[in-house]
ROVEXMAR-236654 format. One line per 3 residues: number of its first residue (from 1); for each residue z, y, x of C-alpha. Coordinates in Angstrom, 1 decimal, always signed. Layout:
N
NUM> Z,Y,X | ...
This chain:
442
1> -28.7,-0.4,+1.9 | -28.6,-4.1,+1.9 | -32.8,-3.8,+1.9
4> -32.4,-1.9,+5.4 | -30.1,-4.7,+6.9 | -32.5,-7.0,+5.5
7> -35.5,-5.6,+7.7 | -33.3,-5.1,+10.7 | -32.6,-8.9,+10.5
10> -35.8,-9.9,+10.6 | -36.8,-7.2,+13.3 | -34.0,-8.7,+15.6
13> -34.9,-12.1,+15.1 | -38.5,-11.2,+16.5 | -36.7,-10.1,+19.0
16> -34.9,-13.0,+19.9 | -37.9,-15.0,+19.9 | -39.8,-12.7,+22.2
19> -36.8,-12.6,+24.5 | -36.5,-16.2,+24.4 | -40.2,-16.7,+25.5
22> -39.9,-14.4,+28.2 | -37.0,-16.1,+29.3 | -34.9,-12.8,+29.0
25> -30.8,-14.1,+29.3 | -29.5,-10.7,+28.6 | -32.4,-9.2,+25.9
28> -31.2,-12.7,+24.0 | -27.4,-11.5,+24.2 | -28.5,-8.0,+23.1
31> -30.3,-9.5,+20.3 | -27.6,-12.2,+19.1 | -25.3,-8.9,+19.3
34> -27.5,-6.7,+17.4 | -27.9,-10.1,+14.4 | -24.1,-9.9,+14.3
37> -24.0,-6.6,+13.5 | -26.1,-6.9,+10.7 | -24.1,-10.0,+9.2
40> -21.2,-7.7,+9.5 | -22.3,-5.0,+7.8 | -24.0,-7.4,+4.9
43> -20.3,-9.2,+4.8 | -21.4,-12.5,+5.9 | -18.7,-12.7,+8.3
46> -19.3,-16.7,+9.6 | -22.8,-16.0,+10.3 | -21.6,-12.9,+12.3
49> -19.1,-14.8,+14.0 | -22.1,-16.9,+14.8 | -24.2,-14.9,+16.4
52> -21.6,-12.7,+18.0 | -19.7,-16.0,+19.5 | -23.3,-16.9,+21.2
55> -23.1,-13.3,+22.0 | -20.4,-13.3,+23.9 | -21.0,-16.8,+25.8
58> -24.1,-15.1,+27.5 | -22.5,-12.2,+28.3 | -19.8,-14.2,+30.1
61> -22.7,-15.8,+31.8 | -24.3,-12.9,+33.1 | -21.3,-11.7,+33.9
64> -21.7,-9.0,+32.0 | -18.0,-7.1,+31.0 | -18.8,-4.3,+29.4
67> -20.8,-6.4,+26.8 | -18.0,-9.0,+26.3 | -15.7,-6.3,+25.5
70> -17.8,-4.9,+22.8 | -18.1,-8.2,+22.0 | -14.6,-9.6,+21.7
73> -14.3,-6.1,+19.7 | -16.9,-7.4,+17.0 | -15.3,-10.8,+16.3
76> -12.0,-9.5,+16.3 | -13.5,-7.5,+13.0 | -15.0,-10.5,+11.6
79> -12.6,-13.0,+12.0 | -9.8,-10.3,+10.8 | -12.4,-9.4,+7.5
82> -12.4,-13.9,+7.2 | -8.3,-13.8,+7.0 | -7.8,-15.8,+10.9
85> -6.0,-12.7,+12.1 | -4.3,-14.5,+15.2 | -8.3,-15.1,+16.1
88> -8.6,-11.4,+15.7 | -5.3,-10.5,+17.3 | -6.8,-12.4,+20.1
91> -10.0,-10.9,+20.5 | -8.8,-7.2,+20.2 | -6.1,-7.7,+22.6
94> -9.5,-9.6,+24.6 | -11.0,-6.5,+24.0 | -8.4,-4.2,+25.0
97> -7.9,-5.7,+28.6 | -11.5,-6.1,+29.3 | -11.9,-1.8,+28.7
100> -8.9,-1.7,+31.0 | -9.8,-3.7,+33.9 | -13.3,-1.3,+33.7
103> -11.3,+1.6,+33.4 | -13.8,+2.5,+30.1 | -11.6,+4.6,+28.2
106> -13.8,+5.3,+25.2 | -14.0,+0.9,+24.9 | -10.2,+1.3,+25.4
109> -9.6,+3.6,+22.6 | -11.4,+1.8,+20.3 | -9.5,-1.3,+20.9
112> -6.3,+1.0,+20.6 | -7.4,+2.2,+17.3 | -8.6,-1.1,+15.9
115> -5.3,-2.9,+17.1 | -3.1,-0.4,+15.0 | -5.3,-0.5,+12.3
118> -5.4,-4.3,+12.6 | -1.3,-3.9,+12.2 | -0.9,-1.3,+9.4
121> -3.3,-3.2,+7.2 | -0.7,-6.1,+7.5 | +2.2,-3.6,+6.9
124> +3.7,-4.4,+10.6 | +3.5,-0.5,+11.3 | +6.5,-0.7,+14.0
127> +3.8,-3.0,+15.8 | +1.0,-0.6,+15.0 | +2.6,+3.0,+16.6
130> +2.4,+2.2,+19.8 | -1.2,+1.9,+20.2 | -2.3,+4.7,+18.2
133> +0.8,+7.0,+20.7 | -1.5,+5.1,+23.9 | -4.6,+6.7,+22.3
136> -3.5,+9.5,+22.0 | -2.3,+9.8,+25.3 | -6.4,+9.2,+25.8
139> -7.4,+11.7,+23.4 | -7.8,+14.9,+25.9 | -10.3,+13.1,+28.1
142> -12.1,+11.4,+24.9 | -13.2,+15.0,+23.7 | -13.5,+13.1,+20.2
145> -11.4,+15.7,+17.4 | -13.0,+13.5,+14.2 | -11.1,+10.0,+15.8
148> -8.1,+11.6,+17.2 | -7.5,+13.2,+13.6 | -7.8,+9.4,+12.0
151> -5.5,+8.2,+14.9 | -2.9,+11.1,+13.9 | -3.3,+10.1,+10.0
154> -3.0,+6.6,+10.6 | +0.1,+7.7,+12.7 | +1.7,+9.7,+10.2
157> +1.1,+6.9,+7.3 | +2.7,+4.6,+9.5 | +5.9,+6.3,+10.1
160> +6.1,+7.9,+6.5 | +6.2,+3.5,+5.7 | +8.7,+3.6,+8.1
163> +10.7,+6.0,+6.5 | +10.3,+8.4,+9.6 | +9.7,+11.4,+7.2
166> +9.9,+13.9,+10.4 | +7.5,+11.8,+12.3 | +5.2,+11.6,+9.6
169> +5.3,+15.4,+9.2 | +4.7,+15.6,+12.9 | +1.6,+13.8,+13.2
172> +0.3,+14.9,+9.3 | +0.4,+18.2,+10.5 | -1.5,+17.5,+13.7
175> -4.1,+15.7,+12.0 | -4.3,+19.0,+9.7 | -5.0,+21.0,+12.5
178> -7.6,+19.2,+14.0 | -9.6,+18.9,+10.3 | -9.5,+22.9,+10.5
181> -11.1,+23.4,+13.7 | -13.6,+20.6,+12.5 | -14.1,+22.8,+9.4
184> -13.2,+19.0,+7.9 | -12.8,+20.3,+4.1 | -12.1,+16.6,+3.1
187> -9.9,+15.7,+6.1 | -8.1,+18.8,+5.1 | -7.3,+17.6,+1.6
190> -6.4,+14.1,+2.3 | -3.6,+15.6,+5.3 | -2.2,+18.1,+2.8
193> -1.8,+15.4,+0.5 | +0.2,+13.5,+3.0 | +2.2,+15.9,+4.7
196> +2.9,+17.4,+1.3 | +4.3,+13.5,+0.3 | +6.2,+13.6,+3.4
199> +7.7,+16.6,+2.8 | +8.8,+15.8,-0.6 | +10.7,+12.2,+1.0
202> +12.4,+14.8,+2.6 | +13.6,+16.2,-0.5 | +12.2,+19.5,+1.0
205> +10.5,+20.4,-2.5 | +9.2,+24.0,-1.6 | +7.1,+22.6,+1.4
208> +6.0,+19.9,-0.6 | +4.6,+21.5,-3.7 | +2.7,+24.9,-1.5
211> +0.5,+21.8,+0.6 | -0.1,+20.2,-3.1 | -1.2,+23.5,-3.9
214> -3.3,+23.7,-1.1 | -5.0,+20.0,-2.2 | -5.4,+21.1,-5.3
217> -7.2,+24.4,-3.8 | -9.8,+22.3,-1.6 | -10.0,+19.8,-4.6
220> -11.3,+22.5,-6.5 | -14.2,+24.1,-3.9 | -15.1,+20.4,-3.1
223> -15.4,+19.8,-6.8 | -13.4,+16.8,-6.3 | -12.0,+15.1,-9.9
226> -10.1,+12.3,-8.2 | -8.4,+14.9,-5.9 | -7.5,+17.3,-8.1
229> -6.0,+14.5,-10.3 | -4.1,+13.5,-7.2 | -2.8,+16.9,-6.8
232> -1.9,+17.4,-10.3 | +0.0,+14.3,-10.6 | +1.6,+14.9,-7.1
235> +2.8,+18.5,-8.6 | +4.2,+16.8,-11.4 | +6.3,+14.5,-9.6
238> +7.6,+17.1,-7.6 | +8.4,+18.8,-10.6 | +10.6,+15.4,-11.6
241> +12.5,+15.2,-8.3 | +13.7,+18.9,-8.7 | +14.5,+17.3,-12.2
244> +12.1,+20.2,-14.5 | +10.7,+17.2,-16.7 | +9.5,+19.9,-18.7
247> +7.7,+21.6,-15.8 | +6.1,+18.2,-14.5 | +5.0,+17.5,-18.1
250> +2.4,+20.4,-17.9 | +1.2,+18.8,-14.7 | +0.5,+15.5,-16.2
253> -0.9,+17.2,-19.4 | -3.7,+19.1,-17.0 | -4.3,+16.0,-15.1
256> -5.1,+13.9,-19.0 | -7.1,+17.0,-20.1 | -9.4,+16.5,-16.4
259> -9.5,+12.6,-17.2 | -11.2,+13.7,-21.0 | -13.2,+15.8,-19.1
262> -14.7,+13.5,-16.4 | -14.5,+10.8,-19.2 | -12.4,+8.5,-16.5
265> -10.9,+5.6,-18.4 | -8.7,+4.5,-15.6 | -7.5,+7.9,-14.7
268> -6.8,+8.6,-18.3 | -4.4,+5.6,-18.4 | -2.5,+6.7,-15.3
271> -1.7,+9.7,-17.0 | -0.8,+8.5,-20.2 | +2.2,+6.4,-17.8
274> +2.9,+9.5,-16.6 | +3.3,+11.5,-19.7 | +5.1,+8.5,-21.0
277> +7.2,+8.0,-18.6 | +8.2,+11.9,-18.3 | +8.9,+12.2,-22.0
280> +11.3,+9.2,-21.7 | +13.1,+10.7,-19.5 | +13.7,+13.9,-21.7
283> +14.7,+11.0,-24.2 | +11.5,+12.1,-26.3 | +11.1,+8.2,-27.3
286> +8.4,+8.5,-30.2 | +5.9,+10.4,-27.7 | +7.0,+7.8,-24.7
289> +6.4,+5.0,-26.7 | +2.9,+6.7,-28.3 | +1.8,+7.6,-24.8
292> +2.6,+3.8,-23.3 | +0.8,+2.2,-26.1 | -2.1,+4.1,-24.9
295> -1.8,+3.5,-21.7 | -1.9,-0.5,-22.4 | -4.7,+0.0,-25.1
298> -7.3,+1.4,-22.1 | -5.8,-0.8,-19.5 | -6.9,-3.9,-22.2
301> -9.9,-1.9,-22.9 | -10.8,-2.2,-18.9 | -9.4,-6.0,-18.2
304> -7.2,-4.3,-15.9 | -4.4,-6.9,-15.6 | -2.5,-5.0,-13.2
307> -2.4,-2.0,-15.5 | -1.7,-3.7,-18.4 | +1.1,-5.1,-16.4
310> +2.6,-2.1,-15.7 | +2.2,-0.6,-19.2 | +4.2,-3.5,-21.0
313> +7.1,-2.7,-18.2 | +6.6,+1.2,-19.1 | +6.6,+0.1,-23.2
316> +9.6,-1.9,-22.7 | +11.8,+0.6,-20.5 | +11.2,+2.9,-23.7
319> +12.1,+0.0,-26.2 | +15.5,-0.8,-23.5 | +16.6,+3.2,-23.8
322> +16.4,+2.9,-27.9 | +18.5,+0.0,-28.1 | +15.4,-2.0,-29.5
325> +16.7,-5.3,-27.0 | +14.3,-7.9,-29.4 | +10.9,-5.5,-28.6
328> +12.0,-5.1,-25.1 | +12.1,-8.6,-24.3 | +8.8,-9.0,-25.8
331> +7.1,-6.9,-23.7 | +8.9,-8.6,-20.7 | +7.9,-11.7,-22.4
334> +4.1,-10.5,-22.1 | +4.6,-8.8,-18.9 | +5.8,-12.5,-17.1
337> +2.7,-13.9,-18.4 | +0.1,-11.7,-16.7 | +2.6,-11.4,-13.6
340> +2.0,-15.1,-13.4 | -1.4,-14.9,-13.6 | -1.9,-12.2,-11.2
343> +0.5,-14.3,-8.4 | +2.5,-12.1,-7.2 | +6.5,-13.2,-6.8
346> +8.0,-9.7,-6.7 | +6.8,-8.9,-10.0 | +7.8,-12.1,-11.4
349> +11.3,-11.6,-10.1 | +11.5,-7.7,-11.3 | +11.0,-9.2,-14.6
352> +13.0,-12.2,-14.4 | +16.0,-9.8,-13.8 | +14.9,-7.6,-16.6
355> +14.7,-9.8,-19.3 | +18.3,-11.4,-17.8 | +19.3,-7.6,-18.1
358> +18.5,-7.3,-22.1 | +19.7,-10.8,-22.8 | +23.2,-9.1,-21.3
361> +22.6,-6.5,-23.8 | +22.0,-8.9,-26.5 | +25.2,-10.4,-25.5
364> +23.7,-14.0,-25.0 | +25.1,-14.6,-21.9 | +24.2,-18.2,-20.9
367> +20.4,-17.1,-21.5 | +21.0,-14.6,-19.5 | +22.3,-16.8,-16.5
370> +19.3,-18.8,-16.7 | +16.7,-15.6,-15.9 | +19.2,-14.3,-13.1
373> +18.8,-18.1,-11.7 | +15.1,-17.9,-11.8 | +15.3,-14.3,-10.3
376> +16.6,-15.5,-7.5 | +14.7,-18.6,-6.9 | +11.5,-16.2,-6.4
379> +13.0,-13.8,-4.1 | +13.8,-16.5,-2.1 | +10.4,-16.7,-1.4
382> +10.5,-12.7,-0.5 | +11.6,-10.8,+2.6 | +12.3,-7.5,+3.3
385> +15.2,-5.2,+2.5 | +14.2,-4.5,-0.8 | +14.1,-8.2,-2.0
388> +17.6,-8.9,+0.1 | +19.1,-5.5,-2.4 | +17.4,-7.6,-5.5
391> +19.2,-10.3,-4.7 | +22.2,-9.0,-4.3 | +22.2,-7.1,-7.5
394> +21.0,-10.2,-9.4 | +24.4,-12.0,-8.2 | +26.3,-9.0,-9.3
397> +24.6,-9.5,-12.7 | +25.4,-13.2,-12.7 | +29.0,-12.4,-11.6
400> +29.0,-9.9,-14.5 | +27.5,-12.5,-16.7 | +30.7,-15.2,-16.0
403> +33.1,-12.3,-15.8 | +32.1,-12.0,-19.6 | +32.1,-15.8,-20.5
406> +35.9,-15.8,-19.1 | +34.8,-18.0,-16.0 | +36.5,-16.1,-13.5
409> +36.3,-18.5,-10.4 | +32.5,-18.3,-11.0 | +32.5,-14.8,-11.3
412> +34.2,-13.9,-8.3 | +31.9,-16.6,-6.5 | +29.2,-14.4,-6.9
415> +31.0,-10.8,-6.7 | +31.6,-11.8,-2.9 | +27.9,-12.9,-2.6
418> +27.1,-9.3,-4.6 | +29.9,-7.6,-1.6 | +28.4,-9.3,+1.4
421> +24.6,-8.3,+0.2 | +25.6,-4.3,-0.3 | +28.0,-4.2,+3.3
424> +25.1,-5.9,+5.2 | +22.6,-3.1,+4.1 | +25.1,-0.5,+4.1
427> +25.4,+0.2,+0.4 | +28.3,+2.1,-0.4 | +27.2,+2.3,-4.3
430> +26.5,-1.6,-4.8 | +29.9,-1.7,-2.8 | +32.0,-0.6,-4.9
433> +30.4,-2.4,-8.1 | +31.4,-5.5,-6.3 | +34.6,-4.7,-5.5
436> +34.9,-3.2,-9.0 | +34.3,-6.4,-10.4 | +36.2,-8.7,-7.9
439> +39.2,-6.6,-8.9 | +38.6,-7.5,-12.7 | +37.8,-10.8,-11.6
442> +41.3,-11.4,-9.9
């Protein structure tokens, strides 16, 4: 592949030297346009932006719109692939006017697209709706099934991020029917997936586990491994939420028999966490703990630090629920230290709170403190409703932590930090723990 790209460099540079000696303005734009492309496709993003950027200076010379929308539409892609995404907010909202003004709407529909997929990749999906709901407004007169069925996934993921489980069924199922008509096998899988992930959020399990059924059907005739796994392990969790352990457990034991059998490392570990993770719920410790040590052993095996992340978390969940507080903390211990290496503040806090939580149970409180403090120093650096809820738990903690040292005016310091946190998010649960301990508090 890179080879081809190779030769169509050098064929476009000919180019531009032949339409440079004939003095050819717009041939030279064509062919800066067409070197751009290549550089894109290799991933060499700055020289694309170089050549697209001289691109676009002689299209605005010649006056030529049509190509400085394209145009605009091409650095938007590189400078968004080099991390300057105001520069590529820019030039797809360039873009976007541009196909407007010539009243193109296949150049306008690919601006919509690429400006709600330029806002779900950065998780701003209430940004991101909009455009995809303009193009498909557009979509009857685009006669194009294959993009409207990526606009109505895309669609569908956002609001399922959302939590707009009805919307996401809405446009999951539409995308669904346009993958039949296309006789789209594939497209067919991945919407059943989805819709079938939807429809479990809404707790509607019955729904949920026929269109896993149906991915796991398609998986099969496509001969798809990582499918079927997915629809194994989707089955399972079903099988969890309608609380049949037992029942999910024969999921999970499927999808570790198709990992042996496609001799997939990675998707072996995943379902050794699952397994694990299932039997620790039935309070089957022994086979939680075998199955997690596993799971770490291949994730070690693969220098998959994320993984092996994860599988000290899962190891020391098991060693929490057995009362084994010294183990636990180990594995929180060695969970901190790849967190830290891996840079990522919400994991360090998750654990922070964790190993605050089993020096609690140890009944060394003051230690304690001291990991709820640090907790809350990294979600600081957080935002979102799900660090706000972490935050208010850990002063809950801290307050619980006080409450048990006898420092009462302390404790209720942080109880009313815990009540203000669960009232401002509506948490009626969290609520009442707070007010639970402000009454022992007073």
């Amino acid at each position: 592949m890179k080879g081809d790209y190779d030769t169509a460099l050098k064929l476009h540079k000919t180019h531009l030297c032949i339409a440079q000696e004939l003095s050819d303005y717009a041939a030279q734009g064509r062919a800066y346009g067409n070197m751009g492309n290549a550089y894109n496709a290799l991933g060499m993003y700055d020289q694309a932006v170089k050549y697209h950027r001289q691109e676009l200076q002689i299209s605005m010379e010649v006056n030529d719109r049509a190509s400085q929308a394209s145009t605009h539409g091409n650095l938007a892609v590189a400078y968004q692939a080099l991390g300057a995404h105001d520069r590529a907010l820019q030039h797809y909202q360039n873009h976007l006017n541009i196909a407007r003004e010539l009243r193109d709407i296949q150049s306008e529909a690919r601006a919509l697209s690429n400006l709600g997929n330029f806002h779900c990749s950065r998780g701003e999906y209430v940004q991101a709706a909009p455009y995809y709901e303009q193009y498909l407004r557009l979509a009857p007169d685009l006669q194009d099934m294959e993009g409207e069925g990526k606009v109505c996934h895309n669609l569908g993921y956002a609001h399922y991020c959302l939590g707009n489980y009805q919307e996401a069924v809405k446009y999951y199922e539409q995308d669904l029917a346009l993958a039949k008509d296309l006789h789209d096998k594939l497209s067919q899988a991945k919407a059943y997936c989805n819709l079938g992930l939807a429809f479990k959020a809404l707790l509607n399990f019955a729904k949920a586990e026929e269109c896993q059924k149906y991915l796991l059907s398609l998986a099969q005739s496509l001969d798809n491994s990582q499918a079927k796994f997915r629809a194994l392990g989707n089955l399972g969790d079903i099988f969890v939420c309608k609380k049949d352990v037992n029942g999910a457990i024969k999921f999970y034991e499927q999808q570790l028999g198709l990992a042996h059998h496609v001799k997939d490392r990675r998707l072996e570990a995943s379902a050794y966490a699952a397994l694990g993770t299932a039997y620790r719920m039935v309070q089957k410790y022994d086979k939680a703990l075998g199955y997690h040590t596993q799971e770490l052993e291949v994730y070690q095996e693969l220098s998959d630090l994320p993984g092996e992340c994860r599988a000290h978390g899962h190891l020391a969940a098991v060693y929490m629920a057995l009362g084994k507080y010294t183990m636990a903390f180990k594995c929180y211990q060695e969970q901190l230290e790849l967190g830290r290496k891996l840079k990522e503040p919400s994991l360090e806090a998750q654990v922070y709170g964790n190993m605050g939580i089993t020096k609690m149970n140890m009944n060394v409180m003051e230690d304690a403190i001291g990991y709820f403090e640090q907790q809350l120093a990294m979600l600081q650096q957080l935002s979102g409703n799900e660090s706000v809820l972490d935050r208010g738990r850990a002063y809950g903690n801290l307050g619980d932590c006080y409450e048990a040292l006898g420092d009462y005016e302390e404790a209720i310091k942080y109880y009313e930090q815990y009540l203000s946190v669960a009232q401002s998010l509506n948490r009626m649960q969290d609520q009442a723990k707070a007010y639970r301990g402000l009454g022992n508090g007073h």
